[in-house]
C-alpha positions in Angstrom: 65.8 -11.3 -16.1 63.2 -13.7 -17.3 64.2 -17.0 -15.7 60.9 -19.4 -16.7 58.0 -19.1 -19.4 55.1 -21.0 -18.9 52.2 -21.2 -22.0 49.0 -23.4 -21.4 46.2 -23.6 -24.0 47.2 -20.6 -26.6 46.7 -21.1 -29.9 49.1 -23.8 -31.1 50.5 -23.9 -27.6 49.4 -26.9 -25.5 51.8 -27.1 -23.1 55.6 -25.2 -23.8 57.5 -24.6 -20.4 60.9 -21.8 -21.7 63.7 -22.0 -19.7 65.8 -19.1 -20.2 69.0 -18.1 -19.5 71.4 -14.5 -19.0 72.8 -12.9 -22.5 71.4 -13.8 -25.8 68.5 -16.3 -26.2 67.3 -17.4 -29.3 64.5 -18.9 -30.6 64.9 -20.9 -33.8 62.3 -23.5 -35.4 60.9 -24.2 -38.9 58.1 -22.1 -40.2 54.8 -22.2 -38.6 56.2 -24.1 -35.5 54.9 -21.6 -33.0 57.7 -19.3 -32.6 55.9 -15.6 -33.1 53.3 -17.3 -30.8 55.5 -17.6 -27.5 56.4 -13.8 -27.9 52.6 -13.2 -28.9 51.8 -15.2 -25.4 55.2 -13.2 -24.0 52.7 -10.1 -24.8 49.7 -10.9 -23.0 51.4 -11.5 -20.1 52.9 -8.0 -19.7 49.3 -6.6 -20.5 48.4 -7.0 -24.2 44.6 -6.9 -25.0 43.0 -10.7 -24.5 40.3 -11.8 -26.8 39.1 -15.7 -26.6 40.4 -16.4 -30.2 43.9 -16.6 -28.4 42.6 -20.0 -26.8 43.4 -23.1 -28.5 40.6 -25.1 -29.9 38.7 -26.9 -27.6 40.4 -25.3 -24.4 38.2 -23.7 -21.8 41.1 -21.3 -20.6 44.5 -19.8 -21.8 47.5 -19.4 -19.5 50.5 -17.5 -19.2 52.9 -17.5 -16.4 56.1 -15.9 -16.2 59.2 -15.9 -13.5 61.7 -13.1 -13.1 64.5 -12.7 -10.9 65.5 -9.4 -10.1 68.8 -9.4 -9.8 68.4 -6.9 -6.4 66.2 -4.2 -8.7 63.1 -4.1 -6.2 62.7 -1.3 -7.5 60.9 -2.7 -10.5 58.1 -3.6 -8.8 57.1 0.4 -7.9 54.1 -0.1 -9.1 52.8 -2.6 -6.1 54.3 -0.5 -3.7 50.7 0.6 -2.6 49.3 -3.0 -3.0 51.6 -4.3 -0.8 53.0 -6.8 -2.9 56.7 -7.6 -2.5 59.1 -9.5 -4.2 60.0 -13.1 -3.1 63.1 -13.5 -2.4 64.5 -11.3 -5.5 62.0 -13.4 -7.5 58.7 -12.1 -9.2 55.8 -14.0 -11.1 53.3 -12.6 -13.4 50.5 -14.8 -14.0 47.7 -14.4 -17.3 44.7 -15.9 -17.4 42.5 -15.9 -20.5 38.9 -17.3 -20.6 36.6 -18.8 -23.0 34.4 -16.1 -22.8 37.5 -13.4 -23.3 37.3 -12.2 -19.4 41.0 -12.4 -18.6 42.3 -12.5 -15.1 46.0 -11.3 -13.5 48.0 -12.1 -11.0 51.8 -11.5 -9.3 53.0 -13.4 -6.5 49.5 -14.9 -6.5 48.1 -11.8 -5.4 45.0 -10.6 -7.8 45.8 -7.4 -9.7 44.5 -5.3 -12.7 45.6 -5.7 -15.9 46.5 -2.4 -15.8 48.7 -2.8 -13.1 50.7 -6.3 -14.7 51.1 -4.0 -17.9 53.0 -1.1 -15.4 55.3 -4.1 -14.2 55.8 -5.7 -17.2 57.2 -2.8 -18.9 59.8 -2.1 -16.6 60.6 -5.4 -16.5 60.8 -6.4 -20.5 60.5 -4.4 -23.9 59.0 -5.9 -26.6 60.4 -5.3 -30.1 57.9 -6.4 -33.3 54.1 -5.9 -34.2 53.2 -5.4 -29.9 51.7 -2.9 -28.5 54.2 -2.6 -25.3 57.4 -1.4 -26.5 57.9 0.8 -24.0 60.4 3.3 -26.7 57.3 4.6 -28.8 55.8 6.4 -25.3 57.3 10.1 -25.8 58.4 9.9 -22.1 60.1 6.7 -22.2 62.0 8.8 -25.1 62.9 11.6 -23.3 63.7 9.8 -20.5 66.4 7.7 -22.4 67.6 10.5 -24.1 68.8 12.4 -21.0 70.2 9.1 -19.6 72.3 9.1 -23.2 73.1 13.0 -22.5 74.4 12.0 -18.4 71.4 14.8 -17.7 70.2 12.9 -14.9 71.2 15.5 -12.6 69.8 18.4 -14.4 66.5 16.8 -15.4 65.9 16.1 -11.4 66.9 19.8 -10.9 64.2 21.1 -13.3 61.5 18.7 -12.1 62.3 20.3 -8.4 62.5 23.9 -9.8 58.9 23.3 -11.4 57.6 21.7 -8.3 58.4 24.9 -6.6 56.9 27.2 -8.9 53.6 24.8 -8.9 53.7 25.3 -5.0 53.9 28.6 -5.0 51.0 29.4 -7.7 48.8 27.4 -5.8 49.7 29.2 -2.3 49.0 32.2 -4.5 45.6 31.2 -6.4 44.4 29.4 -2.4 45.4 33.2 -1.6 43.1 34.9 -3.6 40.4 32.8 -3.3 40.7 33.1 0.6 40.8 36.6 0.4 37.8 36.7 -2.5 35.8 34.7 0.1 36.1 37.2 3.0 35.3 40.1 1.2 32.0 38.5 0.1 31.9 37.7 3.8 33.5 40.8 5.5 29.8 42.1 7.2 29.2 38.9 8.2 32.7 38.0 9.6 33.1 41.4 11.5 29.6 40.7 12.9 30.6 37.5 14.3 33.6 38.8 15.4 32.3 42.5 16.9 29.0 40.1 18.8 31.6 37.0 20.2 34.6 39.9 21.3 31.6 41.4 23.3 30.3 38.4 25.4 34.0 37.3 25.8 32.8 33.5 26.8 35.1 31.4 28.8 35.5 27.7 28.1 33.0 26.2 30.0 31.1 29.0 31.0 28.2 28.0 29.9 27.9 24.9 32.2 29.1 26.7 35.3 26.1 29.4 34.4 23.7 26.2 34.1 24.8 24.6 37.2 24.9 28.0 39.3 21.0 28.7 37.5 20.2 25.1 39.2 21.3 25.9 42.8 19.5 28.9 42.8 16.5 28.7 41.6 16.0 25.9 44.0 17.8 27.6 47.3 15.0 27.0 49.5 14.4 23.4 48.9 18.5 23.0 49.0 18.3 24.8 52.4 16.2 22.4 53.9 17.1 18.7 52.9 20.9 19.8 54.1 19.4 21.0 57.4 17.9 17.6 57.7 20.8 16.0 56.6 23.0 18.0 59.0 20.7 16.7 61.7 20.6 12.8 60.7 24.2 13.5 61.5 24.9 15.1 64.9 22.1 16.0 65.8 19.8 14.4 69.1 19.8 10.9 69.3 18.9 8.9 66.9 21.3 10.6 65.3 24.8 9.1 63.5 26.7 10.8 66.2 25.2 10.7 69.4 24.5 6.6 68.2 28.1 6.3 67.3 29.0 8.0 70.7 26.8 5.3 72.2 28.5 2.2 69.9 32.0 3.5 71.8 30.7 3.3 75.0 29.3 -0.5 74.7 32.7 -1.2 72.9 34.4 0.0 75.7 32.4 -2.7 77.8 33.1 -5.6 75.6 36.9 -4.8 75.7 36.9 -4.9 79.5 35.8 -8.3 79.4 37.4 -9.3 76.1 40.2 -7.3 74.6 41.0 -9.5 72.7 38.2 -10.3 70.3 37.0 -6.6 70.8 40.3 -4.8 70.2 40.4 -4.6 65.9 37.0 -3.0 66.2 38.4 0.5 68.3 39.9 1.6 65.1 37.1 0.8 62.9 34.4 2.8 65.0 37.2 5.8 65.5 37.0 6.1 61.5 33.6 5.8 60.9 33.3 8.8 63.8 35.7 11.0 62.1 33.8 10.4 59.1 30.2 11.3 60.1 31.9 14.2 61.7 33.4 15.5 58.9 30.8 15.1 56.4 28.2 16.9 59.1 30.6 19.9 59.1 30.7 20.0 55.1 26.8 20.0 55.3 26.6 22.4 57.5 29.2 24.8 55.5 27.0 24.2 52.2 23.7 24.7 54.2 25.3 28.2 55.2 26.6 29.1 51.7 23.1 28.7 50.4 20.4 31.9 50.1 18.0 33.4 47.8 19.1 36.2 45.5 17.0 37.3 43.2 18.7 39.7 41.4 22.1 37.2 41.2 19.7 34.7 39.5 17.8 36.8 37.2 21.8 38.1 36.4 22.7 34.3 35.9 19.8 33.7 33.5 20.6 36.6 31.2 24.6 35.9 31.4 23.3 32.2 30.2 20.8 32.9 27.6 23.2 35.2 25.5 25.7 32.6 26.0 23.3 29.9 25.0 22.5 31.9 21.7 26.2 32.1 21.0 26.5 28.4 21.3 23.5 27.7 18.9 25.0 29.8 16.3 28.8 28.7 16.5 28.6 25.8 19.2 28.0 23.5 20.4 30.5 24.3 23.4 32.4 27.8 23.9 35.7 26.6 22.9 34.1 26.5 19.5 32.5 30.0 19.9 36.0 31.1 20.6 37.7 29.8 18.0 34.9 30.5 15.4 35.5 34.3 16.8 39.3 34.0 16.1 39.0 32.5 12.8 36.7 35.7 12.1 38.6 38.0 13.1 41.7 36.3 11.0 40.0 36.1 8.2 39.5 40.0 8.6 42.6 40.2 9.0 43.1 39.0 5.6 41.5 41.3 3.9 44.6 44.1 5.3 47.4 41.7 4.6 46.4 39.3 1.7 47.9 42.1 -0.8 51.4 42.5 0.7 51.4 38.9 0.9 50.3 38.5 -3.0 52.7 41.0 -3.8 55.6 38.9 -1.8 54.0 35.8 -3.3 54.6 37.1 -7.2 58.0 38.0 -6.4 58.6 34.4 -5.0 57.1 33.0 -7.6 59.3 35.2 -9.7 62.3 34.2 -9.2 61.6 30.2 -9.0 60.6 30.8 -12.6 63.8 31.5 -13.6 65.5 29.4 -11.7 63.2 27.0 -13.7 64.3 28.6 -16.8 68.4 28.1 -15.7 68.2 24.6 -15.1 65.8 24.1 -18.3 68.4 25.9 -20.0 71.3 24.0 -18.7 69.2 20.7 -19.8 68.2 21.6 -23.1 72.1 22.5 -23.7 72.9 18.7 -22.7 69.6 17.3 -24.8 70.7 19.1 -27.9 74.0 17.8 -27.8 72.8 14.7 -27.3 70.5 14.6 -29.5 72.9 15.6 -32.6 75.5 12.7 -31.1 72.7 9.8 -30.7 71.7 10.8 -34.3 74.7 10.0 -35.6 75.4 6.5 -34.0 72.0 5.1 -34.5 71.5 6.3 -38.6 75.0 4.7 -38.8 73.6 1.5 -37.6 70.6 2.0 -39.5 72.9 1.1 -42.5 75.0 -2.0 -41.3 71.6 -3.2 -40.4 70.4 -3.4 -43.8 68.9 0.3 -44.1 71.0 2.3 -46.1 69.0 5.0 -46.5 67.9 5.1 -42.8 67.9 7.9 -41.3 67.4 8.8 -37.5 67.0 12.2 -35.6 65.5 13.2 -32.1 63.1 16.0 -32.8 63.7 18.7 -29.7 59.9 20.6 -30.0 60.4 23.9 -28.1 57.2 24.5 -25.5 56.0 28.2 -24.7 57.0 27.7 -20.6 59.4 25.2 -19.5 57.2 22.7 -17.5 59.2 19.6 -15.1 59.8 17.6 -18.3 62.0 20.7 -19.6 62.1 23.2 -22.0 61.2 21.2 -24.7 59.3 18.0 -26.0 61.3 14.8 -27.2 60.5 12.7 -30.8 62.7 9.8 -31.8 62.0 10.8 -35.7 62.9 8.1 -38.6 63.2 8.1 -42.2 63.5 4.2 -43.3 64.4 4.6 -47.3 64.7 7.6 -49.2 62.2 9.5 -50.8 60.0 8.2 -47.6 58.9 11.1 -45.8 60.2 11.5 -42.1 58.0 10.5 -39.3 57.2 9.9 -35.7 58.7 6.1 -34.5 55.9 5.6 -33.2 53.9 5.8 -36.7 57.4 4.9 -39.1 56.7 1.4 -39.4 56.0 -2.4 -38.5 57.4 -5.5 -38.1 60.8 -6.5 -39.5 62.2 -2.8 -40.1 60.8 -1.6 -36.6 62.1 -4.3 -34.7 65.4 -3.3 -36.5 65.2 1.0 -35.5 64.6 -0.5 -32.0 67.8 -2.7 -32.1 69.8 0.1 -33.8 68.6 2.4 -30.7 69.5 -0.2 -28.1 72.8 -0.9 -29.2 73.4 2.7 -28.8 71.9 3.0 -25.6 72.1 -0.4 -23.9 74.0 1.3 -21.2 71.7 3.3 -20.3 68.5 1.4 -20.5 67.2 0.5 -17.2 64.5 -2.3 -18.7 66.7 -5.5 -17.5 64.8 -7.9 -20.7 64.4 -7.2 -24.2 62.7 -8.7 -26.6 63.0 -9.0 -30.6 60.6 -10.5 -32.7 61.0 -10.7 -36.9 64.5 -8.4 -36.2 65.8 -10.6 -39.2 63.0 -10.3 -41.8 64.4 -9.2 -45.4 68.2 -9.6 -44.0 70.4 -11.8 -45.0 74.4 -12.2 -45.9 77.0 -9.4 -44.4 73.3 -7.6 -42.7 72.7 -10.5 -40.6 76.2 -10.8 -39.2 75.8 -7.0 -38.5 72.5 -8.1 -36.7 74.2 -10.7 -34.5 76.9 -8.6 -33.5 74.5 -5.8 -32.6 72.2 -8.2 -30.4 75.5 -9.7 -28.6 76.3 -6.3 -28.1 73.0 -5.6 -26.4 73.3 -8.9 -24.6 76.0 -7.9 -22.8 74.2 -5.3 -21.2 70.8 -7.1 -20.9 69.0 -10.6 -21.0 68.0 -10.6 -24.9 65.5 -12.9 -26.7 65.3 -12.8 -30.2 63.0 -14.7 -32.8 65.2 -15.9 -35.8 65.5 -17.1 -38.6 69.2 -16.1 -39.3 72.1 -19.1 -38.8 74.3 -16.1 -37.9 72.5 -14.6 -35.3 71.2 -18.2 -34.2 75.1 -19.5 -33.5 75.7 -16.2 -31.7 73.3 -16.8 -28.8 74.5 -18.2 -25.2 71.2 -20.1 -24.8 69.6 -21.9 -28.1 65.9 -23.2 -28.0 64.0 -24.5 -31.1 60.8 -24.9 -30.9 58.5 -27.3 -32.6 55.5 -29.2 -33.9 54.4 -32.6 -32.6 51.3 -34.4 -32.8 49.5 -35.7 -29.9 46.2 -37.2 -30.1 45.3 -36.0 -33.4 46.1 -32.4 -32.2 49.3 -30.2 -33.0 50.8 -28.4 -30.6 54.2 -26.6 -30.0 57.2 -27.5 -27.9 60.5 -25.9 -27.1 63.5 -27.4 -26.3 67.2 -26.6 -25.4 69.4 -27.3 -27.8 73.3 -28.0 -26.9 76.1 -29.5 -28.8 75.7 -31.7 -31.7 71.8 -30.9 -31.8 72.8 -27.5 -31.9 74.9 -28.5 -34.7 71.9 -30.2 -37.1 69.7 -27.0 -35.7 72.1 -24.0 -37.0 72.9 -26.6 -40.1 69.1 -26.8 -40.9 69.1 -23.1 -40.5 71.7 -22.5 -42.9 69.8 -24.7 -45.8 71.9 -26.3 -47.5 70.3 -29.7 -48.7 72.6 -30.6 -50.9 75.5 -31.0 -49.4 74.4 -32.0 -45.2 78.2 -32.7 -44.3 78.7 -29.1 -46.0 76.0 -27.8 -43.8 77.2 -29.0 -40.8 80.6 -27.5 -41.1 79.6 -24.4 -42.0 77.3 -24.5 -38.8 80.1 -25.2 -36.6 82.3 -22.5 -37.9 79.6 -20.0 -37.0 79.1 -21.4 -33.4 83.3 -21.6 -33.4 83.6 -18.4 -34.6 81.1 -16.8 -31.5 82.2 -19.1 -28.9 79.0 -20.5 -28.5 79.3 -24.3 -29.9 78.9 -26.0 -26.5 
C-alpha cells in the first residue's frame, strides 16, 4: 500500500507530506484547496507526462516522492528484475522529479530509472480512477486479464498460452527447416565439392605441423648430421671432452677424500650425477645423429602431402580440426537435402496436433469467459444504477479472432452505455471524469477480489451524486476497501464519514504565497470537518449531529 506522499513545488503545492493508512482514505477540503492536485501529483509519479507548467511559480523544480510497503508482493517490482533493483525491506520508493525546463527525472530506491520503467511499477502498484491517463482497466489486456481472474480461468488461460508457445516452437523449427534446406540446395555443388575434395585428403588434427616440422629436418639432414656429430664428441669423445674431463674430476676427487673425507664427501654424489647425465645425453645424440639421412624422394613426398594440406587450410582453416569439421558440416548439410522432407512432413504433423490442442484449451477458456462475461455483466449494470446511473449499462464484448493465439480464442472489451439513447462504446472512449470514475468503482466492487493492484485511487467518484447515490457510493468504496488500500477525493459527508483515515487538505498563506496543506483529521475536528461537509449553516449544532451520526453509523468517529 501507499504508506507516505511527498509533494514539493507543484502547482499550489509548496510543501504537503500524506500520511496514509490501510482501508479507505479520504481526502476532503473546500473547493480549490488543492485536492485534485495531490492525485494530479499522485499521477506523475506513476509516469504521467511532465510539462514545466506543473511547477509552482517561482520554483526551479517539482517533486514527487512516494513510499510503498509491499506487504511481501515482491513481486510487484518485476519490472526491475533486470535492473537489479530490489525492494528494501518490503518497502519501495518512487521518486519524480520535474524541471524548470520540463526535463523530468526518475528514481526507485534511489536508483536512476526511465520514466518508462516508474510508469511499469507504478501501475501494478496503484490504479488511478478520474481524468489520468494510467488507469490500468482501459488497456484491453488488463481487461482480459481480470476477466479470467472473475471467471477462476487462471488455469486454462496458462494452459493456452503453453499450447500456443508450442505451436510458435514448432513453426519456427519448421520455417529454420526450410530455410536450411533452401540454403543447401542453392549450395549443394559447392557443399559436395567441399566435402568429395576434404573426404579425399582425410587430414589429421595436427597434420599439418607434423608435415612442417618433418619438411624442416629434412631438408636440412646434412647440416643436422654434422652439429650432432660434434655435439656427440664435446661429450665423450678425446679429452677435452665432458667425459673423459669428468673421468678426470673423479680421480682428483678421489685424492682430496683421502686426505679429507670430510669436506670432500657431499661432492661424490654431485660428480656421479653430473656423469650419468653427460652420459646419457651423449647416447640420445648419438641415437638422433643415426636416425638422420637424406631422402629425397620422402621429402619431395612430405612437401606435396604439405602443400595440399596447406591449401585445405587456406580455404577452411586455419588448423585441420577446422577443415574437418567444415567437411562434416558439408557433408550434413547434404545430408539435409535427403532428410529435410520426412522431417517437414513429421514437423506438420507435430505441428498438427499442438494446434488443436491449442484449439481444446482455447475452447475450454472461451466456455469459462462467456460465462463470465454474461455473470460480470449483470453485477456491474446493477451497480451502475445504485450508483446514480440508471440507465447504465455494462457488457464485456467477446470479439472472435480467425486462429486462437496465447491470449485465447477471442479478444476482450469492457463495453458501456452510460444513459439511454447513448450509443454503446469502448470504456476506454465512454467517458470522463465523474461518470468514469464511477464505471471503474462499479467494476471494482465486483472484482475487488480478484484485482491484484494492492492501491486504488478515485478522483471526482462523487461528482453529480448526491442523497441515497452517495450512501451507495460509500458503501461500494468500503467494500473495495476491504479488499484494497483506497483513496478517494470527495466531496460527499457520506462517503467522507465512511473512511478509516480522514485528511483535509487546505489553503494557507505564507509569505504572500498560497499553498496547500493536508492534515489528519481525528475526533472532534473530524466532527466540524464532515459537519462543514454536510453544509448546513444554519443550524451548526444541527450540523454537527448529523455529522456524528454518519461517522456513528460507519464506525469511524474516532
Amino acid at each position: 500500500m501507499l504508506t507516505e506522499l511527498r509533494v514539493r513545488d507543484l502547482a499550489v503545492i509548496a510543501d504537503a507530506h500524506l500520511e496514509l493508512a490501510p482501508g479507505l482514505n479520504v481526502l476532503t477540503g473546500e473547493t480549490g484547496a488543492g485536492k485534485s492536485m495531490l492525485v494530479d501529483a499522485l499521477a506523475l509519479l506513476l509516469g504521467e507526462r511532465a510539462t514545466a507548467d506543473l511547477l509552482r511559480t517561482g520554483a526551479e523544480r517539482a517533486s514527487v516522492e512516494g513510499a510503498f510497503d509491499l506487504g511481501g508482493r515482491d513481486d510487484l517490482l518485476a519490472p526491475l528484475a533486470v535492473q537489479g533493483i530490489e525492494s528494501d525491506e518490503g518497502r519501495v520508493v518512487l521518486k519524480r522529479e520535474v524541471q524548470a525546463g520540463g526535463r523530468s527525472r526518475a528514481w526507485v530506491n534511489g536508483s536512476p530509472v526511465t520514466v518508462g520503467v516508474l510508469a511499469a511499477v507504478g501501475r501494478r502498484l496503484v490504479d488511478l480512477h478520474g481524468q489520468h491517463e494510467t488507469q490500468s482497466l482501459l488497456e484491453p489486456e488488463a481487461q482480459r486479464d481480470m476477466l479470467d481472474a472473475f471467471a477462476d480461468a487462471a488455469g486454462e488461460a496458462a494452459g493456452t498460452r503453453e499450447a500456443w508457445d508450442a505451436c510458435e516452437a514448432l513453426a519456427r523449427e519448421r520455417v529454420a527447416l526450410e530455410t536450411r534446406r533452401g540454403e543447401a540446395r542453392k549450395r549443394a555443388d559447392y557443399l559436395r565439392h567441399v566435402a568429395d575434395e576434404i573426404t579425399r585428403a582425410r587430414p589429421k588434427p595436427g597434420e599439418l605441423e607434423q608435415l612442417e616440422a618433418e619438411t624442416r629436418r629434412l631438408t636440412h639432414a646434412e647440416e643436422l648430421g654434422r652439429v650432432a656429430e660434434e655435439l656427440a664428441g664435446l661429450l665423450d669423445g678425446e679429452e677435452p671432452a665432458a667425459g673423459p674431463t669428468l673421468g678426470r674430476a673423479a680421480r682428483l676427487l678421489g685424492s682430496l677424500e683421502r686426505i679429507d673425507p670430510a669436506g670432500a664427501a657431499a661432492w661424490r654424489e654431485l660428480l656421479e650425477a653430473a656423469a650419468l647425465s653427460i652420459e646419457e645425453l651423449a647416447r640420445a645424440v648419438r641415437t638422433y645423429r643415426e636416425a638422420i639421412e637424406l631422402d629425397p624422394a620422402r621429402l619431395a613426398e612430405v612437401e606435396r602431402r604439405r602443400d595440399a594440406l596447406f591449401r585445405l587450410d587456406q580455404k577452411y582453416g586455419p588448423g585441420m580440426e577446422r577443415v574437418i569439421a567444415a567437411g562434416a558440416e558439408a557433408r550434413r548439410e547434404l545430408e539435409l537435402l535427403d532428410t529435410a522432407d520426412t522431417d517437414l512432413v513429421a514437423l506438420a504433423r507435430r505441428l498438427e496436433e499442438a494446434r488443436g490442442v491449442l484449439r481444446e484449451r482455447a475452447g475450454a477458456l472461451t466456455a469459462k469467459r462467456a460465462a463470465a462475461s454474461r455473470k460480470l455483466a449483470r453485477a456491474v449494470s446493477a451497480r451502475l444504477g445504485e450508483l446514480g446511473m440508471p440507465g447504465g449499462r455494462f457488457r464485456v464484448e467477446l470479439g472472435a479472432v480467425p486462429e486462437p493465439t496465447g491470449a485465447g480464442a477471442e479478444t476482450v472489451a469492457f463495453m458501456v452505455q452510460l444513459n439511454p439513447g447513448l450509443d454503446e462504446r469502448p470504456l476506454a472512449r465512454s467517458a470522463s471524469g465523474g461518470e468514469l470514475s464511477r464505471v471503474m468503482l462499479a467494476l471494482k466492487a465486483e472484482l475487488a477480489r480478484h484485482d491484484a493492484v494492492p492501491t486504488l485511487v478515485f478522483d471526482e467518484v462523487d461528482q453529480g451524486v448526491g442523497g441515497h447515490v452517495a450512501g451507495r457510493v460509500a458503501e461500494a468504496l468500503s467494500q473495495v476497501a476491504r479488499a484494497h488500500q483506497v483513496v478517494v477525493i470527495t466531496h460527499l459527508p457520506q462517503v467522507a464519514a465512511a473512511g478509516d483515515h480522514h485528511l483535509v487538505v487546505e489553503k494557507a498563506a505564507a509569505g504572500g504565497v498560497t499553498a496547500a496543506a493536508a492534515r489528519v483529521v481525528l475526533g472532534g475536528d473530524r466532527v466540524d470537518e464532515v459537519a462543514r461537509m454536510l453544509g448546513s449553516e444554519a443550524s451548526p449544532a444541527t450540523a454537527r449531529r448529523h455529522a456524528q451520526e454518519l461517522l456513528k453509523q460507519h464506525g469511524t468517529g474516532r
